[in-house]
C-alpha positions as CSV (number, residue, x, y, z in Angstrom):
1,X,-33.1,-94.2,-206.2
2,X,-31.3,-91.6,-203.8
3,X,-33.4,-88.7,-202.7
4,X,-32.2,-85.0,-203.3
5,X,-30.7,-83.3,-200.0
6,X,-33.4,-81.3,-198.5
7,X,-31.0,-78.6,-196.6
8,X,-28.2,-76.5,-197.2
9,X,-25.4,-77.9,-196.5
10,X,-23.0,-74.9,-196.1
11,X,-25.8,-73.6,-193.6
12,X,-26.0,-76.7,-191.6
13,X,-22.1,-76.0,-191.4
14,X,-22.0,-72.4,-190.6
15,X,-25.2,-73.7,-187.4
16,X,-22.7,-77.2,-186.6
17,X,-19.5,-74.4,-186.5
18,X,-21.5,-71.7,-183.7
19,X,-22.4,-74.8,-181.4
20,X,-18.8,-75.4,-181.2
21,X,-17.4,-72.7,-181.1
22,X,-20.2,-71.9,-177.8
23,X,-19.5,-75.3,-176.0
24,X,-16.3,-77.0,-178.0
25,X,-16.1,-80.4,-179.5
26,X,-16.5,-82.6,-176.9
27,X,-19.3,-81.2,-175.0
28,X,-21.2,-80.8,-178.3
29,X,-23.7,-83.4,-178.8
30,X,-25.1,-84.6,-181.8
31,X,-28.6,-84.0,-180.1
32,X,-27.3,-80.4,-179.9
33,X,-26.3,-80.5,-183.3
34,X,-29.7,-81.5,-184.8
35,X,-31.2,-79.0,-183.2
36,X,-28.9,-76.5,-184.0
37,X,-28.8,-77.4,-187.8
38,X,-32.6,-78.8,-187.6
39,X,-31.4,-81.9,-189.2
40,X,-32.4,-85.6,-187.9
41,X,-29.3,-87.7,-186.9
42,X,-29.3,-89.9,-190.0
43,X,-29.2,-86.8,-192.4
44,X,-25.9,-85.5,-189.5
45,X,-24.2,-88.6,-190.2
46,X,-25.4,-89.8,-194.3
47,X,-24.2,-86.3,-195.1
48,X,-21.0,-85.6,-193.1
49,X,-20.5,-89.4,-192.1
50,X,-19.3,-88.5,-188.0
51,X,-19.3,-85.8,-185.6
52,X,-15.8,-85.2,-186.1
53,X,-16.2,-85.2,-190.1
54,X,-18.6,-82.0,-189.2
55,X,-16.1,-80.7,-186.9
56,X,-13.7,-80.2,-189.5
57,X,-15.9,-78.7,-192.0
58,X,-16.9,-76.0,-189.0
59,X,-13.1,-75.5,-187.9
60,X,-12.1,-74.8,-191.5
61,X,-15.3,-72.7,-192.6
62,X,-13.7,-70.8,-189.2
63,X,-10.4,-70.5,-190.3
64,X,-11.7,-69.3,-193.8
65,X,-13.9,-66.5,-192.3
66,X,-11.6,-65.4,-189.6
67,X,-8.5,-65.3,-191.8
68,X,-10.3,-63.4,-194.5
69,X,-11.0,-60.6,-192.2
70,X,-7.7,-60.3,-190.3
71,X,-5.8,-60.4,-193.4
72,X,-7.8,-57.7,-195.2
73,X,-7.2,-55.7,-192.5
74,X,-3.4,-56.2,-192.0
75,X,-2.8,-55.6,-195.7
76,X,-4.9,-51.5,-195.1
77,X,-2.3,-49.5,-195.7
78,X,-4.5,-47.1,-195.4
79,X,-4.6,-47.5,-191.9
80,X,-1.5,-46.2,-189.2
81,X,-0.5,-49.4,-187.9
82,X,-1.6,-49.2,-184.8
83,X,-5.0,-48.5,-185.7
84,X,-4.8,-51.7,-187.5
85,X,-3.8,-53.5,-184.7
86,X,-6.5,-52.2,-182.4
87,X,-9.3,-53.5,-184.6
88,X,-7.4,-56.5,-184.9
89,X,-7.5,-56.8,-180.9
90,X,-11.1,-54.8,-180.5
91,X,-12.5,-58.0,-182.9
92,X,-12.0,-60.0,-179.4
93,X,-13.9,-58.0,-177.6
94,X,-16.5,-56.8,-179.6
95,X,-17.8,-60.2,-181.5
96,X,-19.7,-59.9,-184.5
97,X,-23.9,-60.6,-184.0
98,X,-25.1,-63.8,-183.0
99,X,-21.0,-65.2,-183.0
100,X,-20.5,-67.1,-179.4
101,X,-17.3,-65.3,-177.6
102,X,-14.0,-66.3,-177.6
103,X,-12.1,-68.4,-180.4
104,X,-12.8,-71.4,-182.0
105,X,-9.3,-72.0,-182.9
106,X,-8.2,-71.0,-179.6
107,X,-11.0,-73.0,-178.0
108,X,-9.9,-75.9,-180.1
109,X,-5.8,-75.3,-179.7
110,X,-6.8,-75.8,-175.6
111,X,-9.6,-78.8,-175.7
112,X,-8.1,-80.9,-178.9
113,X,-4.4,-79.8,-179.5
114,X,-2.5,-81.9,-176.5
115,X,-4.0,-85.1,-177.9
116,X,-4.1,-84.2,-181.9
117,X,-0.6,-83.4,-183.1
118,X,-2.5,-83.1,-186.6
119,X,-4.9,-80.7,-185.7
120,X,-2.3,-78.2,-184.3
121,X,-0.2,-78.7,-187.4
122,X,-3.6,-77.3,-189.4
123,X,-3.8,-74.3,-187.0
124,X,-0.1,-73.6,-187.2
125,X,-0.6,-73.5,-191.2
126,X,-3.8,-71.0,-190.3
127,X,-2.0,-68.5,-188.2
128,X,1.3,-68.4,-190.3
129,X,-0.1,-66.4,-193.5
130,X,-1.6,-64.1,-190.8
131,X,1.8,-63.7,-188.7
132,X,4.3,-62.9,-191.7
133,X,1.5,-60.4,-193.1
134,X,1.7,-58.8,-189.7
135,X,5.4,-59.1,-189.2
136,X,5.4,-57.6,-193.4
137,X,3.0,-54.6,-192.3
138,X,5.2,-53.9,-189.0
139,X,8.2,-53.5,-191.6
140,X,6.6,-51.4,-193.9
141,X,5.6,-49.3,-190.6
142,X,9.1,-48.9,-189.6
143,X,10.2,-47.9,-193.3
144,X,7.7,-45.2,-193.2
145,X,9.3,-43.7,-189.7
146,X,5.8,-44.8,-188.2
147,X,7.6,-47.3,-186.0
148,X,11.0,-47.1,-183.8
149,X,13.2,-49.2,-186.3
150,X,15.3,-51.2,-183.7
151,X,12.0,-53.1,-183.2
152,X,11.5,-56.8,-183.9
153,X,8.7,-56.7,-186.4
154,X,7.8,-60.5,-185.9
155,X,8.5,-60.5,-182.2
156,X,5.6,-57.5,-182.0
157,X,3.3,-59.5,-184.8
158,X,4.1,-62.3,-182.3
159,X,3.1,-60.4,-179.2
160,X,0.1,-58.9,-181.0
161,X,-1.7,-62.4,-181.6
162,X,-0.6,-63.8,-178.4
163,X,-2.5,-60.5,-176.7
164,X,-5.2,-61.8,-178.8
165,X,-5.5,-65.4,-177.7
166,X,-5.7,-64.1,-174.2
167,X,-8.4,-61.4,-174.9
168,X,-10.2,-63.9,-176.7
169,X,-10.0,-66.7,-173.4
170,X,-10.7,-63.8,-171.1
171,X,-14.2,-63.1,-173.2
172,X,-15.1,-66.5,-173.1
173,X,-15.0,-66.5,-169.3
174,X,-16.5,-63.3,-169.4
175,X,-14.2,-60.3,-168.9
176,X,-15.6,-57.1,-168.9
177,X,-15.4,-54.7,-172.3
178,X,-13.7,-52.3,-170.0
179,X,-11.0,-54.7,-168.6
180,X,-10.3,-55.9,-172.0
181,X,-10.0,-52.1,-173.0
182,X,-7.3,-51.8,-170.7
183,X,-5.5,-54.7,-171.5
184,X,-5.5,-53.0,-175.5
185,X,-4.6,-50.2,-174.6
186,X,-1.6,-51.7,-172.8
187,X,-0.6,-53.4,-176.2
188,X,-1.1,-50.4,-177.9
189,X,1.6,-48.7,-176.0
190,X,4.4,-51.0,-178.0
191,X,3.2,-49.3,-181.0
């Protein structure tokens, strides 16, 4: 007779996903992940069958969360554009409670992506929805005279998450909220 699961397994993903996203896949240990999930090793590996099984489950419950929020706020058109953008960049420098700094798809795209041609296909299939939504918000910006028109609308949705990927490396190695402000501000001056 099998015995019920004790835990919650989307919690024991959401714990698996901060350890992570703090210290990448590699130097995550399953040690560290029982005692970040408070499960024993058996119940790490009868439930999610290996490390990298559980790595999955945290990159995508990532993706979910992080998507969500970015795309709900390109798609504000309530919002000048450049506002929108701002919070988009202030997100990397103002991480919500409790959530490690930096990225853990950018983290991921650096440790795992020279070696996994797979994995950076699934990021690329991540970030698309969020660029042409961008790119589709920078159009609509320009149509309403917020925005010079001879601008490239996916070249600056481009720019704008590449500005991103760099604020979110410079938190992780622990750049200063002011130096980050600058580095916005910057940004901000193409829009």
């Amino acid at each position: 007779m099998v015995r019920p699961r004790m835990f919650d397994e989307e919690q024991a993903v959401d714990a698996a996903m901060r350890v992570f996203w703090a210290s990448g896949y590699e130097a995550t240990s399953t040690q560290a992940l029982c005692a970040a999930t408070g499960l024993g090793r058996s119940s790490i590996y009868n439930t999610f069958t290996s490390k990298r099984a559980l790595f999955d489950l945290a990159l995508h419950r990532y993706m979910e969360q992080t998507s969500a929020v970015q795309l709900e706020l390109i798609r504000r058109d309530d919002l000048p554009i450049r506002e929108r953008v701002r919070r988009i960049l202030w997100n990397a420098v103002e991480p919500g409670p409790g959530d490690p700094p930096g990225c853990l798809v950018i983290n991921t795209a650096v440790e795992l992506g020279p070696t996994d041609p797979e994995l950076v296909e699934l990021l690329d299939r991540d970030h698309a929805p969020k660029l042409a939504a961008l790119a589709e918000a920078i159009r609509a910006a320009q149509s309403a005279g917020e925005l010079a028109a001879d601008r490239d609308p996916t070249a600056l949705a481009d720019y704008v998450y590449v500005v991103l990927g760099g604020l979110r490396v410079a938190a992780r190695r622990g750049a200063s909220p002011a130096a980050q402000q600058s580095v916005i501000e910057a940004a901000l001056q193409a829009f």
